[in-house]
PLY file of the C-alpha trace (Angstrom):
ply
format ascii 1.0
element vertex 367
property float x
property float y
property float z
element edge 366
property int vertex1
property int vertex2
end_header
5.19 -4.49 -7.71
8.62 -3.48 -6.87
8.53 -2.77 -2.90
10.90 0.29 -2.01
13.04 -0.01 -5.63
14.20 -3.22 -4.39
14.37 -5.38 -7.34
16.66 -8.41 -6.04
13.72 -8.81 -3.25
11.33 -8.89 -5.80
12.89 -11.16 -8.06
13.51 -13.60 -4.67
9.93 -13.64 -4.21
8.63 -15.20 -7.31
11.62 -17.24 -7.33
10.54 -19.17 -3.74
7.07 -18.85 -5.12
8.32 -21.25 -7.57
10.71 -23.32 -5.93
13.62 -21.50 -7.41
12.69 -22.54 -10.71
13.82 -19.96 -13.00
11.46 -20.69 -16.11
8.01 -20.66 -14.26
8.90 -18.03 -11.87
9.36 -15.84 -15.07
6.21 -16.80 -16.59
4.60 -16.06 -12.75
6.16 -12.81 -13.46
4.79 -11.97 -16.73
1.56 -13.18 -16.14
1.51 -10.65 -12.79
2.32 -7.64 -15.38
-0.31 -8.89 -17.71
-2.29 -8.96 -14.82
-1.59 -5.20 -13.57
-1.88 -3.94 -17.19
-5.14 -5.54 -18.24
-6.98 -4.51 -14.50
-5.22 -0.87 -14.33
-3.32 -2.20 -11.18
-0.67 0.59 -11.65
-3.51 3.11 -11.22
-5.78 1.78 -8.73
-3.79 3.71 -6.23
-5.53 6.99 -7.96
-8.87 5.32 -7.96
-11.06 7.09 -4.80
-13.47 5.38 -3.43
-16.93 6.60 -2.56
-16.71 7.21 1.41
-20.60 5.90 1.68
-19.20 2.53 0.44
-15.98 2.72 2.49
-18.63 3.45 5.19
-19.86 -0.03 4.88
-16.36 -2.24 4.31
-15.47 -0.49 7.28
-18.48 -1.35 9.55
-18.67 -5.11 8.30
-15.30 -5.92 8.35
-12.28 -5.64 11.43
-8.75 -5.70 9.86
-5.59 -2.89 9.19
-1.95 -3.03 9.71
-0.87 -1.83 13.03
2.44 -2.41 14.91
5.76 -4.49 14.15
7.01 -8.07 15.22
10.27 -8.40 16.58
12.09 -9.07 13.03
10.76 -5.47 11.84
7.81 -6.41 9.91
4.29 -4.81 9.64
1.45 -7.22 11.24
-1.67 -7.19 9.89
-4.33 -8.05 12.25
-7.86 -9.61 11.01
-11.15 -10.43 13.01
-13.36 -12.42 10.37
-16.23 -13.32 13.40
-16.83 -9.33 12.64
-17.45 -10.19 8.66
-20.97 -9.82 7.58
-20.78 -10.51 3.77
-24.62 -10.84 2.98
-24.82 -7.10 4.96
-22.37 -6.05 2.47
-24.58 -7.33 -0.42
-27.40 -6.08 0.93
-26.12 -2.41 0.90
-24.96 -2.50 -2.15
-21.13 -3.10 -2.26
-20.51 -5.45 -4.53
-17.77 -8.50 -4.35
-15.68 -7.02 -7.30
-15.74 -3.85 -4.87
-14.59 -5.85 -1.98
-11.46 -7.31 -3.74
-10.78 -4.12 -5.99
-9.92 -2.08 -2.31
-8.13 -5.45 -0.96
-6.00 -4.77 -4.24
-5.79 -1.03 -3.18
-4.82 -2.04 0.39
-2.30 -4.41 -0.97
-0.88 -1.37 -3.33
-0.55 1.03 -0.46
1.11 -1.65 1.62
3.91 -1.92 -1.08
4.65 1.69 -1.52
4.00 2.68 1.94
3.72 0.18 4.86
7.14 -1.76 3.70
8.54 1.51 2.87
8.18 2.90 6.09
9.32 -0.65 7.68
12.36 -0.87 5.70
13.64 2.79 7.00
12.73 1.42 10.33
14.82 -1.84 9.52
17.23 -0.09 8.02
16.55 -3.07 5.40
13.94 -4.16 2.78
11.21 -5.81 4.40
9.01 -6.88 2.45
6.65 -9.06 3.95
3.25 -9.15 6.22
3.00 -10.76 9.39
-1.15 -11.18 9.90
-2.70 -12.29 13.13
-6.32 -13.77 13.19
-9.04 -13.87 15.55
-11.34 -16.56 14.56
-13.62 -16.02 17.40
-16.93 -15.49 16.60
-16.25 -17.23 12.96
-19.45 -19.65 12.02
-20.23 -22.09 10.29
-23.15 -20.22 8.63
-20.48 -17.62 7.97
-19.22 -19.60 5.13
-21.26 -19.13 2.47
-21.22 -20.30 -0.94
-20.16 -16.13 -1.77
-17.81 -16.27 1.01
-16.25 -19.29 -0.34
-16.09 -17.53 -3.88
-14.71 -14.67 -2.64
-12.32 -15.97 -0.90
-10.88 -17.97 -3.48
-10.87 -15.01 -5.45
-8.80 -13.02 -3.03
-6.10 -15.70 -2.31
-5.77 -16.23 -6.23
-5.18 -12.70 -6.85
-2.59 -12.80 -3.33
-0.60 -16.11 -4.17
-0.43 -15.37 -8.04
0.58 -11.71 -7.85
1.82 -10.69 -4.73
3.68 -14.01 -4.05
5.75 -14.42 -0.43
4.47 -10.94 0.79
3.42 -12.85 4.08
5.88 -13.89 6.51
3.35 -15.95 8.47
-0.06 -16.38 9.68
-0.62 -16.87 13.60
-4.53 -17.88 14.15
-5.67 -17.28 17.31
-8.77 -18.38 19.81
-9.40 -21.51 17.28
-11.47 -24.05 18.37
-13.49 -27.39 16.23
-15.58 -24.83 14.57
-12.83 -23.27 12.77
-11.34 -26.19 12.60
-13.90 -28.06 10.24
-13.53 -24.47 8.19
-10.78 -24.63 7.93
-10.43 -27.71 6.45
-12.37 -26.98 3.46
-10.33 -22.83 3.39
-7.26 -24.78 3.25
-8.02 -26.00 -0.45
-7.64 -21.95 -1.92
-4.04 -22.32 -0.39
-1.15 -23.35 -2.40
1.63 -25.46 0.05
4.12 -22.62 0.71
0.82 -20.52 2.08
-0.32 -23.58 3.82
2.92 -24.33 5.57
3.31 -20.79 7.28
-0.29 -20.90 9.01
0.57 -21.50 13.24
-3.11 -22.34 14.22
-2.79 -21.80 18.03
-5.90 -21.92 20.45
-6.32 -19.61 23.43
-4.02 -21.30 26.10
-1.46 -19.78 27.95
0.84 -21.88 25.76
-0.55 -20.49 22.98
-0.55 -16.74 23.92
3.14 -17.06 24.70
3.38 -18.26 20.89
2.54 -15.37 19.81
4.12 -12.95 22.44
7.49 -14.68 20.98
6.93 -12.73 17.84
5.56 -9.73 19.00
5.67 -7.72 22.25
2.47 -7.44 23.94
2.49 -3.70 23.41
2.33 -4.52 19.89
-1.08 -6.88 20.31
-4.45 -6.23 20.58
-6.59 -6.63 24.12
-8.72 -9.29 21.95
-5.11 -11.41 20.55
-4.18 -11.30 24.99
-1.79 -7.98 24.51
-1.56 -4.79 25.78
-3.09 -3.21 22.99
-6.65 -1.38 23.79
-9.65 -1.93 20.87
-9.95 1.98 20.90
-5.72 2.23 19.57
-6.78 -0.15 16.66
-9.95 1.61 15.24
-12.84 3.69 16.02
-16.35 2.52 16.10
-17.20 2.28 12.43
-14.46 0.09 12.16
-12.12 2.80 10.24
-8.18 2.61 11.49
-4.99 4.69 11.32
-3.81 2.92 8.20
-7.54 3.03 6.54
-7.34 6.89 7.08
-3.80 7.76 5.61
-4.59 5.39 2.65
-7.87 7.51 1.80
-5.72 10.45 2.04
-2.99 9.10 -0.57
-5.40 7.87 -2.54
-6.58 11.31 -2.94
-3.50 12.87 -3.19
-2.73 11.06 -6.29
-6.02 11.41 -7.66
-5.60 15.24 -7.23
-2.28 15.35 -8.63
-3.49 12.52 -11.67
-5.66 15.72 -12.69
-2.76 17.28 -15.06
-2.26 16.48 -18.31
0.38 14.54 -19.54
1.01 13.16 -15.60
0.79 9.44 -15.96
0.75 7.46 -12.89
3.49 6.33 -11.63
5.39 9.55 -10.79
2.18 10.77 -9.09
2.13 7.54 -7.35
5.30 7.72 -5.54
5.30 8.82 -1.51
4.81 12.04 -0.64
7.81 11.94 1.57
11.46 11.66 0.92
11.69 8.74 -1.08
15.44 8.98 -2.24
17.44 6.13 -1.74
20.62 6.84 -3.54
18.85 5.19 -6.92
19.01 6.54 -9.90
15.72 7.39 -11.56
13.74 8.13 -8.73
11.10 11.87 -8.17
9.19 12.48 -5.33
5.91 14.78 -5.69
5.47 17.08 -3.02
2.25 18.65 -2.83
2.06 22.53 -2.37
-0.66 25.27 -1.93
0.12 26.03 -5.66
-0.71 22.91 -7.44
-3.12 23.72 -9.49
-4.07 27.01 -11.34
-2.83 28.55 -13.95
0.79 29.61 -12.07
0.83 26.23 -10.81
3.85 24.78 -9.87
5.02 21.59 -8.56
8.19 20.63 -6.48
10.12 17.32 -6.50
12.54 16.12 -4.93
14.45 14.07 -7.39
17.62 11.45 -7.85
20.67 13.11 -9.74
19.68 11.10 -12.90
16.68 12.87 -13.49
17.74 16.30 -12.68
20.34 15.97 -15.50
17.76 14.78 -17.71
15.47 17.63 -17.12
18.01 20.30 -17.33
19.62 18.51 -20.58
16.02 17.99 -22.43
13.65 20.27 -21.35
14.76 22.70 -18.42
17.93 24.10 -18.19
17.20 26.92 -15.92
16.34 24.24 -13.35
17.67 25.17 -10.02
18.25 23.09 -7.18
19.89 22.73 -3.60
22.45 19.90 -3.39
20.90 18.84 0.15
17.75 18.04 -0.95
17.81 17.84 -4.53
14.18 19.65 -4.33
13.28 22.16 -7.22
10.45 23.52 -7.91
9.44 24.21 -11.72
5.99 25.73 -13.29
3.42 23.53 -15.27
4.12 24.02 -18.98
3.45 21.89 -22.13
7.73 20.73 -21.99
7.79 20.08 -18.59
4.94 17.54 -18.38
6.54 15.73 -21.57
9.77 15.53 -19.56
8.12 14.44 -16.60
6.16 11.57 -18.18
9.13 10.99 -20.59
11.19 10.52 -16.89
8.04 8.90 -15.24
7.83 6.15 -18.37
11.63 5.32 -17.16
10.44 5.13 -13.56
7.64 3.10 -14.02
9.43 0.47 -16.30
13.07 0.04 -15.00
12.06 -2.09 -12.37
9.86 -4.53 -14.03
12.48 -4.49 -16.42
15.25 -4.89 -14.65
13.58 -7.32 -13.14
12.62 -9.70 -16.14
15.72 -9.18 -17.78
17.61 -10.50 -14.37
15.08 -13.87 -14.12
15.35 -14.64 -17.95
19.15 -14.28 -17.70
19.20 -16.52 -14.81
16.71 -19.18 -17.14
19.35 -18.61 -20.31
22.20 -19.50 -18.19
20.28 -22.36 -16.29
19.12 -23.83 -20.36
23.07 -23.90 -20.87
23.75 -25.69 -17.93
21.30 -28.57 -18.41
22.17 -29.02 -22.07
0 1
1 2
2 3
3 4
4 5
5 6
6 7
7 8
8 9
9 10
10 11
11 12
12 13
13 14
14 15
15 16
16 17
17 18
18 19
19 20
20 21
21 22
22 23
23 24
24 25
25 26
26 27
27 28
28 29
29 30
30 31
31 32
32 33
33 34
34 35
35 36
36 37
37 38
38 39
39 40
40 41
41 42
42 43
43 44
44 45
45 46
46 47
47 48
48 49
49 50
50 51
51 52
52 53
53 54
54 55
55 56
56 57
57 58
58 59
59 60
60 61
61 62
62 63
63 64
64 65
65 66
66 67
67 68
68 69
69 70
70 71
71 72
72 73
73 74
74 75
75 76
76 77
77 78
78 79
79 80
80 81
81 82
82 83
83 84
84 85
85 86
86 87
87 88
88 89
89 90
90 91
91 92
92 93
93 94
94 95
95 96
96 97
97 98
98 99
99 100
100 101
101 102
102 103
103 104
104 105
105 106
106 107
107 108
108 109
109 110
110 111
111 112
112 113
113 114
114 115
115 116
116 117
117 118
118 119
119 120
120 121
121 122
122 123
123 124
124 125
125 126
126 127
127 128
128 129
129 130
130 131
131 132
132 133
133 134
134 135
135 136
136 137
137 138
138 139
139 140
140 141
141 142
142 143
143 144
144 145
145 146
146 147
147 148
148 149
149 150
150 151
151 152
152 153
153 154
154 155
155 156
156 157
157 158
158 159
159 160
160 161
161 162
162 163
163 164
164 165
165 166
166 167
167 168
168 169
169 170
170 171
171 172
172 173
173 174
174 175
175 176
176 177
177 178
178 179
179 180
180 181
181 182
182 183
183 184
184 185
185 186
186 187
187 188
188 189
189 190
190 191
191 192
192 193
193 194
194 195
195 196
196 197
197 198
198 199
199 200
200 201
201 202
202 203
203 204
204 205
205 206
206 207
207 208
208 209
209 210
210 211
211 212
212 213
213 214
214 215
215 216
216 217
217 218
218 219
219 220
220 221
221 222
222 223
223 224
224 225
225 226
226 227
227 228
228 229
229 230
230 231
231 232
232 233
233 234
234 235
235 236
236 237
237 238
238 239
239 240
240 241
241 242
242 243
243 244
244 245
245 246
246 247
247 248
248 249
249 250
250 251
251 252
252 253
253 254
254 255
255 256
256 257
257 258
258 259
259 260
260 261
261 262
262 263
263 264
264 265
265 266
266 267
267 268
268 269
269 270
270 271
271 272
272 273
273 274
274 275
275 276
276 277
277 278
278 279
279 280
280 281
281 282
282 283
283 284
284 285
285 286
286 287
287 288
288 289
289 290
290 291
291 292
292 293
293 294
294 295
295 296
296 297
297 298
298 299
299 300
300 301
301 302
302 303
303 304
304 305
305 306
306 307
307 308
308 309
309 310
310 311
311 312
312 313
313 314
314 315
315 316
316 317
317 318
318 319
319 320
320 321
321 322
322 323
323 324
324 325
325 326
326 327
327 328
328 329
329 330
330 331
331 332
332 333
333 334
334 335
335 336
336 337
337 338
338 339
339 340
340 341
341 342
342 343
343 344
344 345
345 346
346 347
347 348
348 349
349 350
350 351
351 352
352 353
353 354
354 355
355 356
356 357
357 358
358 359
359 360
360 361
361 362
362 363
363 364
364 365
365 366
């Protein structure tokens, strides 16, 4: 929920998802950690998928990340023509399936995708840029499950992951879409509605787009540079699908130990130190399971001191890289989730504890 330990970002985005109204954009933010609490969001990132049935998201659907505007942010690019929902149905995948992995995509994109854009930046990013290319979109497309479903999925997106996209560019439009669009337009709340550019596929239009992104950044089909083959294979399955099947394993593997909650397995495998306190990085190893199993981390200063005060004092470490490497007992994984509990929670906390502040103070004012 908290993209790259950023919490003033976070707190910014339900705020404009509220109009900078301080008492409902805390109640949007306790009703998002309801929300992750009563569906298991903060483990859905551990939850692997069965390939056949990523097999057939993958051939029905065309959309990933891939590539950066020109303010730093990931685009997302999205080819609903290539959609075949009832074929989706018919093999079995279910609509709950569908929208648990667009959760699990929007998960990975929080940890990871903004992550990575934000070292890039050199700032927080937090926000999607997605590009759409409505040819091939129907009106027979739109079902009555479609229509479900996609209210579904925009309730879930505007409610709890509010402001995470920049702006929506739709591309090769014409009066089909249009008359679909019409009735899509009623899931969207105004702020979502205001940052859709619906452009057609005129020169004008192309240079629109090329504006925000450089052509090496766009797909042949969206008039860049950009071959069909860079963006996925044949079965539909992308760069980004691939490395979030291998996290999503990773954590899975590592959510195997006892005593390891989530959240410290669910941090990046790379270096994730940012000069906060509070924050452990897993880094898997050939001896990670077993009984002489071992993990390393590479941890914030905070937690080292915790773990050599509580549980470990024969911890070593190098200053550099604040990596150590310590063996699986019964006092180590009650220091780790003791550590992991603080992880997990500091954030939200800091978080809520910032916004009702902010509504305290604004209650004074009005009075």
């Amino acid at each position: 929920m908290v993209y790259g330990g950023d919490e003033d970002a976070t707190l910014l985005r339900f705020l404009r998802a509220r109009k900078l109204d301080i008492a409902k954009s805390l109640i949007m933010l306790q009703d998002t950690i309801a929300w992750r609490e009563k569906e298991g969001v903060n483990n859905i990132l551990t939850e692997v998928i069965p390939e056949e049935t990523l097999a057939v998201l993958y051939r029905h659907t065309r959309g990933c990340n891939r590539g950066y505007d020109r303010q730093d942010r990931p685009v997302y690019f999205d080819r609903p023509g290539c959609m075949d929902v009832p074929a989706i149905l018919e093999e079995g995948v279910s609509t709950d399936m569908f929208l648990r992995k667009h959760i699990q995509e929007m998960e990975y994109s929080g940890h990871h995708t903004y992550f990575q854009a934000s070292m890039r930046a050199g700032r927080t990013i937090d926000q999607t840029v997605m590009v759409m290319d409505v040819s091939g979109v129907k009106l027979s497309n739109f079902t009555a499950t479609v229509r479900e479903t996609f209210g579904r999925l925009m309730a879930i997106d505007q409610d709890n992951y509010p402001e995470s996209n920049a702006a929506t560019y739709i591309i090769n439009s014409g009066y089909i879409f249009s008359t679909i669009f019409s009735a899509v337009s009623l899931f969207l709340d105004v702020r979502t509605r205001q940052k859709v550019n619906v452009l057609g596929n005129s020169k004008k239009d192309r240079q629109r787009l090329d504006a925000v992104m450089d052509l090496s950044q766009i797909p042949e089909f969206c008039g860049g540079d950009l071959k069909d083959s860079e963006m996925w294979n044949s079965e539909g399955v992308g760069e980004e699908h691939l490395k979030l099947a291998e996290e999503v394993k990773r954590r899975a593997h590592l959510r195997n130990f006892d005593g390891l909650s989530l959240e410290a397995a669910s941090l990046p495998a790379y270096v994730r130190e940012m000069g906060r306190e509070g924050t452990l990085e897993f880094i898997p190893s050939e001896k990670s399971c077993g009984e002489d199993a071992s993990v390393s981390l590479r941890v914030s200063e905070a937690v080292v001191d915790h773990l050599k005060k509580s549980y470990c004092p024969d911890i070593t470490q190098t200053a550099k890289s604040m990596e150590l490497t310590i063996a699986w007992d019964e006092d180590v994984l009650e220091a780790l989730s003791s550590v992991d509990r603080i992880v997990a929670k500091c954030a939200e906390l800091k978080t809520l504890n910032k916004i009702n502040s902010m509504s305290k103070i604004s209650s004074k004012k009005s009075r």
